[in-house]
C-alpha positions as CSV (number, residue, x, y, z in Angstrom):
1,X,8.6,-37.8,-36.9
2,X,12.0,-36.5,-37.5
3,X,10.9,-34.0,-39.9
4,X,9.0,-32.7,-36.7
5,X,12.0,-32.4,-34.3
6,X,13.8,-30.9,-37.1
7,X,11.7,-28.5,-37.8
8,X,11.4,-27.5,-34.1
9,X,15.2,-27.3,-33.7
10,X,15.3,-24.9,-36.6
11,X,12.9,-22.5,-35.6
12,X,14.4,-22.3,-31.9
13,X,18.0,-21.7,-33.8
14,X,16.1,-19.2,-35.5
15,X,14.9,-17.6,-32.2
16,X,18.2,-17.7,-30.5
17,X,20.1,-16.3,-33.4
18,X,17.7,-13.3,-33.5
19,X,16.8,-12.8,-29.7
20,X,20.1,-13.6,-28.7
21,X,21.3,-10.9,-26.9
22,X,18.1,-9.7,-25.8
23,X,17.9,-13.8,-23.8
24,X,21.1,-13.2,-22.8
25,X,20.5,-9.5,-20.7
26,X,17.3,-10.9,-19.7
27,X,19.0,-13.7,-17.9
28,X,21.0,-10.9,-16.8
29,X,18.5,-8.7,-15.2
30,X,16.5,-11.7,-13.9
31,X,19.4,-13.4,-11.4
32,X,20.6,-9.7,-10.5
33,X,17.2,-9.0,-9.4
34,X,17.0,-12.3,-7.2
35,X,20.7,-11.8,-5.8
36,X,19.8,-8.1,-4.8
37,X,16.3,-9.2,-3.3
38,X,18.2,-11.7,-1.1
39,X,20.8,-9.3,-0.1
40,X,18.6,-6.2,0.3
41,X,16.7,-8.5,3.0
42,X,19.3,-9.6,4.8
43,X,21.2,-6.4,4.8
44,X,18.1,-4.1,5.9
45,X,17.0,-6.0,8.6
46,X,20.5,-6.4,9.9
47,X,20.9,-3.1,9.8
48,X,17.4,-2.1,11.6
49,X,17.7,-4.9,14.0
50,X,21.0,-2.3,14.8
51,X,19.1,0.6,15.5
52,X,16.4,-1.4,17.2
53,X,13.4,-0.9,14.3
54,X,10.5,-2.7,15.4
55,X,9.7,-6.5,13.3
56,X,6.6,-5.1,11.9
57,X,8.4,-1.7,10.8
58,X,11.4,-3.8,9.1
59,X,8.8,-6.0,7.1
60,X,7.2,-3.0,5.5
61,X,10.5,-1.2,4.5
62,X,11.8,-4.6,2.6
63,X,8.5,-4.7,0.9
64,X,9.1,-1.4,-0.1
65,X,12.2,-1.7,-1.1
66,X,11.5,-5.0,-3.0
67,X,8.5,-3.1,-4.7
68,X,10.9,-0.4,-5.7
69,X,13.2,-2.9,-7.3
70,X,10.9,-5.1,-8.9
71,X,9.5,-1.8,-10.9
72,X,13.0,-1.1,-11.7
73,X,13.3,-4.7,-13.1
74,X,10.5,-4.4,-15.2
75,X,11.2,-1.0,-16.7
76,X,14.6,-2.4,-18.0
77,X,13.0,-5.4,-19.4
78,X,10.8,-3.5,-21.1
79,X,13.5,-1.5,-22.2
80,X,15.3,-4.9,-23.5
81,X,12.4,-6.3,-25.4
82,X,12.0,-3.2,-27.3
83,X,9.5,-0.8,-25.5
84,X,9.9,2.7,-26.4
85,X,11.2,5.6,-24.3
86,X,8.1,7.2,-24.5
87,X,6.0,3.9,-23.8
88,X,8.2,3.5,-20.8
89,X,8.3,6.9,-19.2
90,X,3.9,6.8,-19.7
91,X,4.3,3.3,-17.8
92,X,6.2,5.2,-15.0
93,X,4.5,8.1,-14.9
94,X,1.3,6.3,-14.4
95,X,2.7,4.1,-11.8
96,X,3.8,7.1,-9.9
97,X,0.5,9.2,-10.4
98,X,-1.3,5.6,-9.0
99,X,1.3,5.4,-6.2
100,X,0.6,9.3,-5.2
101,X,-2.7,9.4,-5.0
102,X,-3.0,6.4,-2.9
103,X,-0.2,8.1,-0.5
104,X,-2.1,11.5,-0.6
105,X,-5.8,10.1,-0.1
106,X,-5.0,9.1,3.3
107,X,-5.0,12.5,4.3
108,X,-7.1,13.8,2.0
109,X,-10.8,15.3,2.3
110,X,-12.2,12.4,-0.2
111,X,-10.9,9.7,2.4
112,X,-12.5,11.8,5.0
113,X,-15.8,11.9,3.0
114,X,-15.8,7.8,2.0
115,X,-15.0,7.6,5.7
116,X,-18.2,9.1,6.7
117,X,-20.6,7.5,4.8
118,X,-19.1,4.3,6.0
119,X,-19.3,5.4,9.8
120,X,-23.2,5.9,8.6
121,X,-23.9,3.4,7.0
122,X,-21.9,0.3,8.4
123,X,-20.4,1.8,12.2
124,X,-22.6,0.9,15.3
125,X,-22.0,4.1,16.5
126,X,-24.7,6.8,16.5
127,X,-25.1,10.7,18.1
128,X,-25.6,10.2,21.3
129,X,-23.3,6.9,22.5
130,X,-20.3,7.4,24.5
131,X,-17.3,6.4,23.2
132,X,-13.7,5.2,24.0
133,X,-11.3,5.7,21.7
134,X,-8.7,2.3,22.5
135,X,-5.6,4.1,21.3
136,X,-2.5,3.5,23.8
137,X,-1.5,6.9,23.3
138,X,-4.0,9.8,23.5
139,X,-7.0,7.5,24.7
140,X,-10.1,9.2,25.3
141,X,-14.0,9.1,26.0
142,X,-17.1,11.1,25.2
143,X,-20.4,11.2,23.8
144,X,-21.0,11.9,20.3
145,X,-22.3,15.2,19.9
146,X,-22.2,15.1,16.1
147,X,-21.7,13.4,12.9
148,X,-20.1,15.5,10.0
149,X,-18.6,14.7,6.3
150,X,-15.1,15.2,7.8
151,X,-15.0,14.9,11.7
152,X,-16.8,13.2,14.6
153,X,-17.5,15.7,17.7
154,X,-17.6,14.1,20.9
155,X,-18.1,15.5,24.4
156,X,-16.1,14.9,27.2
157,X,-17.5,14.9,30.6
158,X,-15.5,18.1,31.3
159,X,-17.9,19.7,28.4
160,X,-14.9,19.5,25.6
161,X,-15.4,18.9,22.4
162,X,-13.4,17.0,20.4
163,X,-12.8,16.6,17.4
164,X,-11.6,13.6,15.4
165,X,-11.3,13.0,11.5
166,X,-13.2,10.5,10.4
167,X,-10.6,8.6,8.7
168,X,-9.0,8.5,11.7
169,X,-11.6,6.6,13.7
170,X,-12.2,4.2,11.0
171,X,-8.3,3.2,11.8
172,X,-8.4,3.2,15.0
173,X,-10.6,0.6,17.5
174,X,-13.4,2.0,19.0
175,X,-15.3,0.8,22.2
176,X,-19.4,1.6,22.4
177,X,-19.4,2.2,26.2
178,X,-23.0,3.5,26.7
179,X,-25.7,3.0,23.9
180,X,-28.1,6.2,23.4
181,X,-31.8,4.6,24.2
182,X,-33.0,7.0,21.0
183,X,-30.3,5.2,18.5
184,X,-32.4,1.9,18.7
C-alpha cells in the first residue's frame, strides 16, 4: 500500500516539476477571468443604470461582454498549454467567420427565404386573411395579397400595398383578424 502512495506522490512531483509554470499562469488566467467577470457586471450595469439603459438591454451587453472575455480566456490558455500561433489564429478566425454569418443572416436574403417556407408551411396565415401586425410602433392591418420568397404583400383598406420582409414577420406577433373562407 505504501509503495502505491509513493508512487502516486512521485508521478504528481513529476507533473509539477514539468508543468509548473504552465499551473501556475493557468491559475493566473483562471481567477483574473473571474475577478474581471464580477467587476465587468457590476461596473456595466452601474454605468447603464446611469444613462437609463433598459434591464433587458443591460443583460445582453454583459453577456456580450462576458462572451468576449471568456474567448479571450480561452485563446491564452491555449496559448499556455502549448497551442500553436497558427492553430490559434484558425480557432479565431473560425470563431469570427461563425459569429459573422450568424450577425449577417438576419438580414440576409437566406433568412428571408427559410423565413418563407416556414410562413408556408408552419404560419396560419394564408393569401387572403387580414392581418394585424401587433408592433407598438408602426402597427398596421391588411389583407394578404401575396406570398413571396422574400416579402409578404398586404392591402390596406386605403388600397396600399405593403410590403414586409418575411423575416420580419416571423419576429414580430401577428394577429389573424379575418380568415379567407377559400384558405380552409
Amino acid at each position: 500500500m505504501d509503495w502505491k502512495k509513493e508512487l502516486i506522490k512521485n508521478i504528481l512531483e513529476v507533473i509539477m516539476e514539468t508543468y509548473k509554470i504552465q499551473i501556475i499562469e493557468t491559475i493566473i488566467i483562471v481567477v483574473g477571468y473571474i475577478i474581471t467577470h464580477y467587476i465587468t457586471k457590476i461596473f456595466i450595469n452601474n454605468t447603464l443604470k446611469q444613462s437609463h439603459v433598459q434591464r433587458g438591454r443591460r443583460k445582453i451587453i454583459v453577456k456580450a461582454v462576458h462572451l468576449f472575455s471568456f474567448i479571450a480566456a480561452t485563446i491564452l490558455l491555449s496559448a499556455i498549454w502549448g497551442l500553436e500561433q497558427s492553430e490559434i489564429a484558425v480557432f479565431v478566425g473560425t470563431i469570427l467567420t461563425a459569429l459573422g454569418i450568424a450577425f449577417f443572416a438576419q438580414w440576409s436574403l437566406l433568412s428571408n427565404i427559410t423565413s418563407s417556407l416556414l410562413l408556408f408551411f408552419n404560419h396560419p396565415i394564408k393569401i387572403g386573411d387580414t392581418l394585424k401586425i401587433l408592433d407598438k410602433d408602426y402597427p398596421f392591418e391588411g389583407e394578404v395579397s401575396d406570398l413571396t420568397y422574400f416579402f409578404v404583400h398586404l392591402k390596406t383598406d386605403k388600397g396600399e400595398i405593403i410590403t414586409i420582409p418575411n423575416s420580419l414577420l416571423m419576429q414580430k406577433s401577428v394577429a389573424v383578424v379575418q380568415k379567407n373562407n377559400m384558405s380552409k
